[in-house]
C-alpha positions, 0 to 999 in steps of 0.5 A, spaced: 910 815 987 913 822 988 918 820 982 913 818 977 909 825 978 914 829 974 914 823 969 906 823 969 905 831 968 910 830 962 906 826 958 900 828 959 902 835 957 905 832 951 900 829 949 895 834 950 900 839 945 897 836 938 891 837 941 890 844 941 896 844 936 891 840 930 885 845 934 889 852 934 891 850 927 884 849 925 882 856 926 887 859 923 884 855 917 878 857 918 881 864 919 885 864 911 877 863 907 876 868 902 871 872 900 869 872 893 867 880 890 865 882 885 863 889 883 857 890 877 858 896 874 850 899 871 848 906 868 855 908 871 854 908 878 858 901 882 856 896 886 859 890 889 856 883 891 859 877 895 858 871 892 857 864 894 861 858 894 858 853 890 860 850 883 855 854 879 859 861 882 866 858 880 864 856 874 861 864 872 867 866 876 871 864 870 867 868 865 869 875 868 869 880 866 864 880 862 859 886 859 852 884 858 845 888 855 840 885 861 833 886 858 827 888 864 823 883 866 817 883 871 818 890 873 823 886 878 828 883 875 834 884 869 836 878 866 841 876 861 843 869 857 851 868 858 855 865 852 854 858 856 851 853 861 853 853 868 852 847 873 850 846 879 843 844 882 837 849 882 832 850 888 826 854 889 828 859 894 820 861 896 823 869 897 826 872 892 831 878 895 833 885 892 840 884 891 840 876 888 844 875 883 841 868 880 841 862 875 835 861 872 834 852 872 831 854 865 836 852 861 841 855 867 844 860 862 840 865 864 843 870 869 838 874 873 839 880 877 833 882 882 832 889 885 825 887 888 824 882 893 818 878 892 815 871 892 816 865 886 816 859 885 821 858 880 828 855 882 834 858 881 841 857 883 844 864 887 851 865 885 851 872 891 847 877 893 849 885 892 851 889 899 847 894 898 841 892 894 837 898 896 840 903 891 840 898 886 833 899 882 834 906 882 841 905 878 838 899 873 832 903 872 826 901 868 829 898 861 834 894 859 841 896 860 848 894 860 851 891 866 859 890 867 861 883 872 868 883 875 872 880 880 875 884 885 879 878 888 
């Protein structure tokens, strides 16, 4: 019996190595994940946004950089129409937040920047959310204005 105890302590210990291998190699995975940036340039003052992990993200992700005149809307919201059609499945979010960054399910061409949050019964695809949402409405002020998209990663 004592001979086989070394024998059994070897495989077990061998068979226990892939395990945490497969596991701690899982973790270094999980630990290599990008976080999408963007910084969005209005009225000459820079935000940055974190953006989400979805199809229709990817997709306006590709468009960068891209400069568009967004117009007012709903003293809530600036919003513009991108050169084409994003995809990706809507949802109505209930509470819109200040600092969304959206598609609108309308014709999901419409890229719609929030500085107010506010309750709605729209759907939209969100594509990220600005870091700093509070300093926002003050630099898209009340009209239209021209804002700047770009990657920072």
């Amino acid at each position: 019996m004592k001979e086989a105890l070394p024998f059994l302590f070897m495989l077990l210990t061998t068979m226990s190595l892939p395990m945490y291998n497969s596991h701690h190699e899982n973790i270094l995975q999980i630990d290599t994940i990008k976080t999408m940036k963007i910084k969005i340039t209005a009225a000459g003052k820079i935000h940055t946004a974190t953006m989400m992990d979805n199809v229709t993200t990817e997709a306006f992700m590709k468009m960068l950089p891209l400069s568009m005149k967004m117009f007012e809307l709903n003293h809530n919201e600036k919003y513009c129409k991108l050169p084409q059609q994003l995809p990706g499945k809507a949802v109505r979010p209930g509470t819109i937040h200040a600092g969304d960054l959206m598609i609108w399910d309308g014709d999901y061409k419409s890229l719609v920047l929030f500085y107010k949050t506010f309750s709605s019964q729209y759907s939209y695809v969100k594509l990220g959310t600005v870091d700093n949402p509070d300093a926002l409405a003050g630099a898209l002020g009340s009209g239209d204005v021209e804002v700047k998209f770009e990657k920072l990663n």
